[in-house]
C-alpha positions as a Markdown table, in Angstrom:
| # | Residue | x | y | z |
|---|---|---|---|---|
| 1 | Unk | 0.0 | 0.0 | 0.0 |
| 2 | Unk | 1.5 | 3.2 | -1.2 |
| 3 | Unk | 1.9 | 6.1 | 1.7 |
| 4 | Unk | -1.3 | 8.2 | 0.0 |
| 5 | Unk | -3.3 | 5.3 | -0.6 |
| 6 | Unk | -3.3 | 5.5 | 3.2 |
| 7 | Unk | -5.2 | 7.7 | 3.6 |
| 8 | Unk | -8.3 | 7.0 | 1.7 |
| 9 | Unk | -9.7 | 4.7 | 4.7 |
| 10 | Unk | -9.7 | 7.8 | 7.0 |
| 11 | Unk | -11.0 | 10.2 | 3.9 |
| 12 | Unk | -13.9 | 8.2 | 3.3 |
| 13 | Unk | -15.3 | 7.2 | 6.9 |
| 14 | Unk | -15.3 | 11.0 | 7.9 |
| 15 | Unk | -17.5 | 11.4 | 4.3 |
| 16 | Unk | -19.1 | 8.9 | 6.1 |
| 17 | Unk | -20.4 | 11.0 | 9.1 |
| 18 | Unk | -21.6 | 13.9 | 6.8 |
| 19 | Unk | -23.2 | 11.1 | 4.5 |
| 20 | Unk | -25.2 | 9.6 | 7.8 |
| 21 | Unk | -26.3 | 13.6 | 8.8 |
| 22 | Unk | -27.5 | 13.8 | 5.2 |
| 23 | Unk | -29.2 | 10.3 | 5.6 |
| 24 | Unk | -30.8 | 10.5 | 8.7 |
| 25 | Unk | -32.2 | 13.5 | 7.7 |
| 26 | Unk | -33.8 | 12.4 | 4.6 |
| 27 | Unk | -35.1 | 9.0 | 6.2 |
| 28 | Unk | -36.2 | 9.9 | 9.7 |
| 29 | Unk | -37.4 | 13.6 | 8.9 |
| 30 | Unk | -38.5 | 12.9 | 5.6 |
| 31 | Unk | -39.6 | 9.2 | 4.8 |
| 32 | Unk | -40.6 | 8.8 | 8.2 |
| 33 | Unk | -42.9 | 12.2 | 8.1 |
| 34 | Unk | -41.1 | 12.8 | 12.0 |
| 35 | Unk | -40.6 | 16.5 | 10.3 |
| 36 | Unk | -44.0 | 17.6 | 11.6 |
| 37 | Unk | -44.1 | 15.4 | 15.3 |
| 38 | Unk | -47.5 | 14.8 | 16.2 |
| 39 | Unk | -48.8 | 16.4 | 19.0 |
| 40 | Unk | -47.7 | 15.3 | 22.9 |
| 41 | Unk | -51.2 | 15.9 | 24.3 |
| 42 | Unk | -53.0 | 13.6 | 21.2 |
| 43 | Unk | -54.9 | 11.1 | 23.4 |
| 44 | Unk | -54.1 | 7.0 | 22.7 |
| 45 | Unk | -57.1 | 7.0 | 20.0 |
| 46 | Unk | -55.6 | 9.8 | 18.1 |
| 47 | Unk | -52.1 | 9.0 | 18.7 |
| 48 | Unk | -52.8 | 5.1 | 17.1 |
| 49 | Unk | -54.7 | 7.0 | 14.2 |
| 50 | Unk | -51.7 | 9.0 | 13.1 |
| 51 | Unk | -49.8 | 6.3 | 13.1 |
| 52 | Unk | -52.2 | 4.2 | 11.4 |
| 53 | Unk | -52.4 | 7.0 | 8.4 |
| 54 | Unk | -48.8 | 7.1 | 8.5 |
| 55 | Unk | -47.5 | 2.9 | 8.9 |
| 56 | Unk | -45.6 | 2.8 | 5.8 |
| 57 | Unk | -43.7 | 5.6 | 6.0 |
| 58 | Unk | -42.9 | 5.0 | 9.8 |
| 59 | Unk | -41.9 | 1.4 | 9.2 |
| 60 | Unk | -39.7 | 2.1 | 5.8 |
| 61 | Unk | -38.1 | 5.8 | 7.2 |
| 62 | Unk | -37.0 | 3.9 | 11.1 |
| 63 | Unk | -35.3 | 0.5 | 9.5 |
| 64 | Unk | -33.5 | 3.0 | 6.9 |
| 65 | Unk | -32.1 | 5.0 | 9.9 |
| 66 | Unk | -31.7 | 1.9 | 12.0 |
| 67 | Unk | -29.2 | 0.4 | 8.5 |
| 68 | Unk | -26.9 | 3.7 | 8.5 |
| 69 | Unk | -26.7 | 4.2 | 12.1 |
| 70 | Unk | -22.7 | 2.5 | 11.6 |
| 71 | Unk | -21.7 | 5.1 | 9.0 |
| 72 | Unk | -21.1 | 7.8 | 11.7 |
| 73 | Unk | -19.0 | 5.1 | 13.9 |
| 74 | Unk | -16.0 | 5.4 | 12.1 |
| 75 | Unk | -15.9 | 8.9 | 12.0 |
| 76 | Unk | -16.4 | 9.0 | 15.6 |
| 77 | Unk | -13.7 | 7.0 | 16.2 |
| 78 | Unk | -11.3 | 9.0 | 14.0 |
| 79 | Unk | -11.8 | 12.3 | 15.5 |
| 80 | Unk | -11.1 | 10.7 | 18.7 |
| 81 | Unk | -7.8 | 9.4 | 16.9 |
| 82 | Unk | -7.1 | 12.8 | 16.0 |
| 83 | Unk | -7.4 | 14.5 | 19.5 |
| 84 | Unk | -5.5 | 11.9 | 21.2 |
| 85 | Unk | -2.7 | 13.2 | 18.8 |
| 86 | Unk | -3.1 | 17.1 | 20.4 |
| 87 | Unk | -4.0 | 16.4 | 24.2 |
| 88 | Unk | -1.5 | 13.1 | 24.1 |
| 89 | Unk | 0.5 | 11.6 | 26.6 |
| 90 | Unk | -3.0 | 11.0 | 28.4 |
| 91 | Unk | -6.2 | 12.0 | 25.5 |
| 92 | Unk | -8.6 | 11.4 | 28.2 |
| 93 | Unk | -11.0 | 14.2 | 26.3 |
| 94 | Unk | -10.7 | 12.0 | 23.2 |
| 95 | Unk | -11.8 | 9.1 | 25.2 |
| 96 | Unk | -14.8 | 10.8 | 26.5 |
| 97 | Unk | -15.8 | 11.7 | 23.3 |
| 98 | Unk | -15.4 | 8.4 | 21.5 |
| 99 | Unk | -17.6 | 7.2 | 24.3 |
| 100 | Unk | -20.2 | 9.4 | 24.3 |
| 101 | Unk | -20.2 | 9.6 | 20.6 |
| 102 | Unk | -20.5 | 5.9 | 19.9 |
| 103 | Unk | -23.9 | 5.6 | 23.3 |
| 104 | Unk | -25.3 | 8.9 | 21.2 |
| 105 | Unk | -25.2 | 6.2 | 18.0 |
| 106 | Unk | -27.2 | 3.6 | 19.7 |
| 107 | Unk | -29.2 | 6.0 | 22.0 |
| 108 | Unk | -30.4 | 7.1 | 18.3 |
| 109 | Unk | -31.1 | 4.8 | 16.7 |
| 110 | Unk | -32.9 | 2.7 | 19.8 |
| 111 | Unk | -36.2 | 5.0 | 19.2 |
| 112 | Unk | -36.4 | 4.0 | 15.5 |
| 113 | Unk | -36.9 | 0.8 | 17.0 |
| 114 | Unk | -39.8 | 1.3 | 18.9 |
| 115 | Unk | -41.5 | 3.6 | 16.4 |
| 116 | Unk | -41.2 | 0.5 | 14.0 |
| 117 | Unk | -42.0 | -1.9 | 16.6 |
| 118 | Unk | -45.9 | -0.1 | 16.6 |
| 119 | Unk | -46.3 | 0.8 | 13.1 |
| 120 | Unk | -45.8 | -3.2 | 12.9 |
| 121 | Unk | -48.0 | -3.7 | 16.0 |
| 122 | Unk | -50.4 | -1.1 | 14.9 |
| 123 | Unk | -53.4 | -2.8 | 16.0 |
| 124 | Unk | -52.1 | -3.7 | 19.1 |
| 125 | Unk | -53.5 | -1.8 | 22.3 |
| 126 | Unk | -53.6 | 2.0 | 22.5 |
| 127 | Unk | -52.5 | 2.5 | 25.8 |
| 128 | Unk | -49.5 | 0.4 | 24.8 |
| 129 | Unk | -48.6 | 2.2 | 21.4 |
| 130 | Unk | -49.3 | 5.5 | 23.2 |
| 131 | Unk | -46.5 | 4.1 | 26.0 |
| 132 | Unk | -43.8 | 3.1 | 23.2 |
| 133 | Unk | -44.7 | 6.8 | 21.4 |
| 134 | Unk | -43.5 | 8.2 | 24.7 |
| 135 | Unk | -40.2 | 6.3 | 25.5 |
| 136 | Unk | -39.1 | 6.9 | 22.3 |
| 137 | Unk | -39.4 | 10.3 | 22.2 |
| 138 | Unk | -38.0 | 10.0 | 25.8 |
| 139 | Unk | -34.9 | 8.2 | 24.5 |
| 140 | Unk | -34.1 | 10.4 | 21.1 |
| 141 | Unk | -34.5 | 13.6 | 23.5 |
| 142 | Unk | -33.1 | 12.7 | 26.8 |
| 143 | Unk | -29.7 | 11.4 | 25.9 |
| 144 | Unk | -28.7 | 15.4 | 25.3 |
| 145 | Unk | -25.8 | 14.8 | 28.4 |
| 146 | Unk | -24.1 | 12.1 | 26.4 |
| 147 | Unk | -24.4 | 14.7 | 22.6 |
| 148 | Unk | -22.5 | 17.3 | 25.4 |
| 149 | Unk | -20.3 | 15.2 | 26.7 |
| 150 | Unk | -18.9 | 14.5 | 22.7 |
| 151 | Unk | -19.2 | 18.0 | 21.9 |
| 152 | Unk | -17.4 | 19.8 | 24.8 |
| 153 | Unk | -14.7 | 17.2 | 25.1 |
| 154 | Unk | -13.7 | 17.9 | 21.2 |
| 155 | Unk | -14.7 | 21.7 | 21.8 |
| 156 | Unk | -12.0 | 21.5 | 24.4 |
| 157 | Unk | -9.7 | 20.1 | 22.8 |
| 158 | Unk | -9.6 | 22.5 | 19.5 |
| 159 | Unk | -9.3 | 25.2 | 21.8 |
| 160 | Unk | -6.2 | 24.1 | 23.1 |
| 161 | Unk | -4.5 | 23.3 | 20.1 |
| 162 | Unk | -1.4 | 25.3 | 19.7 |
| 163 | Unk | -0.4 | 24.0 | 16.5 |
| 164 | Unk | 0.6 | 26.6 | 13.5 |
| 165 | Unk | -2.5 | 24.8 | 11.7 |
| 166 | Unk | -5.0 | 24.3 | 14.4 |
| 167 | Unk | -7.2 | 21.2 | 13.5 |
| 168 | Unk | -10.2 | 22.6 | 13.9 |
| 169 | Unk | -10.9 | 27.0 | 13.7 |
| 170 | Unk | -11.7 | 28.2 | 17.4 |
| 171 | Unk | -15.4 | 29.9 | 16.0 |
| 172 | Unk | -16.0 | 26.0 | 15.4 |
| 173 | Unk | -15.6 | 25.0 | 19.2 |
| 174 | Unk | -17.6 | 27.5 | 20.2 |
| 175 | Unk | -20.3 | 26.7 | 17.8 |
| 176 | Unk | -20.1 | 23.2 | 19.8 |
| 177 | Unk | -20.4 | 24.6 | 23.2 |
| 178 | Unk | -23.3 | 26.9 | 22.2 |
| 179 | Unk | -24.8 | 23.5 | 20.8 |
| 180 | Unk | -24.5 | 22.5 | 24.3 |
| 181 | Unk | -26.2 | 25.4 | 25.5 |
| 182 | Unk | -29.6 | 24.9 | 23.2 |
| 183 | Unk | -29.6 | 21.2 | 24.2 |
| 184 | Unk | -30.7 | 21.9 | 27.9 |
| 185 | Unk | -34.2 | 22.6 | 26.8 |
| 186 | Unk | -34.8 | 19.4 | 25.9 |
| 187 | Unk | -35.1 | 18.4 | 29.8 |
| 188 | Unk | -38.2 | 20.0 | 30.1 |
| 189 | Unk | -40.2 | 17.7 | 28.1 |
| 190 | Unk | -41.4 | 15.2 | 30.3 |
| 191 | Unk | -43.0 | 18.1 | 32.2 |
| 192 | Unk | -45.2 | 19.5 | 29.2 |
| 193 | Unk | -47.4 | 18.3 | 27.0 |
| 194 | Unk | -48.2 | 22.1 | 25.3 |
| 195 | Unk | -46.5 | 25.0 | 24.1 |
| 196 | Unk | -42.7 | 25.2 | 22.9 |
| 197 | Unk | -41.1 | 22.9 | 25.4 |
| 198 | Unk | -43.1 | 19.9 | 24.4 |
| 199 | Unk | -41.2 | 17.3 | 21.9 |
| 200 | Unk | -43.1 | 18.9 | 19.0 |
| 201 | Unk | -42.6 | 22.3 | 19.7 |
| 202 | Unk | -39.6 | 24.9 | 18.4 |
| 203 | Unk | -37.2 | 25.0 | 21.1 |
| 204 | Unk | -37.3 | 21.3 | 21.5 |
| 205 | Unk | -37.3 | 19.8 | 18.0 |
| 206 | Unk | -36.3 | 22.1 | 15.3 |
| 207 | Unk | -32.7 | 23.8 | 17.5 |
| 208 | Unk | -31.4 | 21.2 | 18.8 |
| 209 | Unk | -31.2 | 19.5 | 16.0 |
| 210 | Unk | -30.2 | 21.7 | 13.8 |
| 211 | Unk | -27.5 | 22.6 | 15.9 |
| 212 | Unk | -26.4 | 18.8 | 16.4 |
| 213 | Unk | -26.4 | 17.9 | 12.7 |
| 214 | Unk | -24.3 | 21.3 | 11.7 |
| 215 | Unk | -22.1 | 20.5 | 14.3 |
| 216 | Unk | -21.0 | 17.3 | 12.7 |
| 217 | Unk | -20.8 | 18.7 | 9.5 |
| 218 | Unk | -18.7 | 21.3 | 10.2 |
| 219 | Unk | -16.2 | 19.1 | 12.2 |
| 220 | Unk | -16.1 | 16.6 | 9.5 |
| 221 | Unk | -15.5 | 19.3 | 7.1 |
| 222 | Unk | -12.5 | 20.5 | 8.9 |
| 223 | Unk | -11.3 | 16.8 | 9.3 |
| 224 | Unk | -11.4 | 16.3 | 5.7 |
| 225 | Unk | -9.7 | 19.0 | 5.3 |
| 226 | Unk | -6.7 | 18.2 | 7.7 |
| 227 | Unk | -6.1 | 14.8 | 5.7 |
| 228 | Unk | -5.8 | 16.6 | 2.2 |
| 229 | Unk | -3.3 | 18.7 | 3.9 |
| 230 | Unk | -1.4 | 15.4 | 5.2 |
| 231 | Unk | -1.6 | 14.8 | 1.5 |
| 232 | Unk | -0.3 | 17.6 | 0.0 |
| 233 | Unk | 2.3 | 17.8 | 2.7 |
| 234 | Unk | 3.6 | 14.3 | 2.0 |
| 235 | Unk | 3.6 | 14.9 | -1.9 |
| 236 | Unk | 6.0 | 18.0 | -1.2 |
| 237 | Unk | 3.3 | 20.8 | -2.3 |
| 238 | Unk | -0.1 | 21.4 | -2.7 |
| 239 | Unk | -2.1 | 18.3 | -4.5 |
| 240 | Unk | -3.6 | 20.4 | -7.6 |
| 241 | Unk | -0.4 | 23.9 | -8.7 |
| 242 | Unk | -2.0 | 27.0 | -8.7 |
| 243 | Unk | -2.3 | 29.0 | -11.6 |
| 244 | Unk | 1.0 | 30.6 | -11.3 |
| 245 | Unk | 2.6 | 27.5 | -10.9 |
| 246 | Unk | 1.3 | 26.1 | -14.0 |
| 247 | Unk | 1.8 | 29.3 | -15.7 |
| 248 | Unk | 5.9 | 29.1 | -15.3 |
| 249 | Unk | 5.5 | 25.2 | -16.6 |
| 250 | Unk | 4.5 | 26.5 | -20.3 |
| 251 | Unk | 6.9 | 27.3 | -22.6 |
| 252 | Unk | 6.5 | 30.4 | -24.4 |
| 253 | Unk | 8.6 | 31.5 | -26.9 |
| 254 | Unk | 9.7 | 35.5 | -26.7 |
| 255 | Unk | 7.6 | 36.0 | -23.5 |
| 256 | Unk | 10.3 | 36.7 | -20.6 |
| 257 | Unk | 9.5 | 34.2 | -17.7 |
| 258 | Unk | 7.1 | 35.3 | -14.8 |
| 259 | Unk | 9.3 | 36.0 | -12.0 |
């Protein structure tokens, strides 16, 4: 295996986290029609209605998101690879945030489960659907401490990297702790059933999100961008010459050489 051929592994798992954002967007929020939440005060009868009016789409979008839940493993474990190299001898940050990145994974995808466990059961009791309704919204909400624990730890980390070329900009790790910040509202849905606080509503759904899934972009971004510059650094120069660079390479005849 030549020296650039490896890195292509790392290259393409931390595609592979902005590929599983992209995913789970289209399959949960879209297939799975979880982009407009029913309502946290529907009653059992209306609750197993909904459903019932939207089985397919449950079943097919929560098994999609349940199959892509590994892409995002490996580029878990990578960035913890990566901070290890800044905080080493002891990357106990990087650690923490291979942990908590990898119980976020399952702590995901564990709700899909039950969503497609009663659009399978859909004629099972009410009560019973309404109860698995609840947990998993429980479960995809209330894991926010372990989302925290992944983001501060690698938030930390970038800010104390004092290399010429940090790994990842400082406006980046404060985006991550500010992510931190809007994920404390999601405590307060067990204790409302109305208004913005409620699983449906803005604060709780919509922000948190958002926030999440741009943090893994962006990080991912800079990761990739980290490995093309291991590139370019082993190949001696940048990977692609500029266009002054490839200007001097042409020969032109009476035309005194840029300089």
């Amino acid at each position: 295996m030549t020296e650039n051929a490896k890195f292509n592994y790392p290259l393409a798992i931390t595609w592979c986290g902005i590929i599983y954002a992209a995913l789970y967007g289209v399959f949960w929020y879209g297939i799975g029609h979880f982009y407009s939440p029913e309502n946290a005060a529907l009653s059992p009868e209306l609750l197993g209605g909904y459903h019932r009016m939207q089985r397919t789409e449950i079943l097919v979008g929560c098994t999609l998101t349940c199959l892509i839940a590994a892409l995002d493993i490996g580029c878990v474990t990578l960035l913890g690879v990566k901070m290890a190299k800044i905080e080493s001898p002891m990357p106990i940050a990087a650690i923490r945030q291979i942990m908590g990145g990898t119980l976020m994974i399952f702590l995901v995808t564990l709700p899909m489960i039950f969503w497609a466990a009663s659009a399978c059961r859909i004629d099972s009791d009410r009560h019973l659907l309404h109860a698995f309704d609840d947990v998993a919204w429980f479960l995809i909400d209330l894991r926010w401490p372990l989302a925290m624990v992944q983001m501060l730890a690698a938030a930390a980390v970038g800010l104390s990297d004092k290399s010429r070329i940090p790994l990842f900009p400082k406006w980046t790790c404060y985006l991550a702790i500010e992510g931190c910040a809007g994920f404390a509202l999601v405590s307060f849905i067990p204790f409302f059933k109305t208004g913005l606080l409620t699983w449906h509503g803005l604060l709780r759904f919509w922000i948190p999100f958002i926030l999440w899934f741009l943090w893994l972009a962006v990080f991912s971004y800079y990761m990739i961008r980290d490995i093309h510059r291991q590139l370019r650094n082993l190949n001696g120069g940048p990977a692609t010459p500029g266009i002054a660079v490839r200007l001097r390479q042409i020969p032109l005849e009476g035309v005194p050489p840029v300089r």
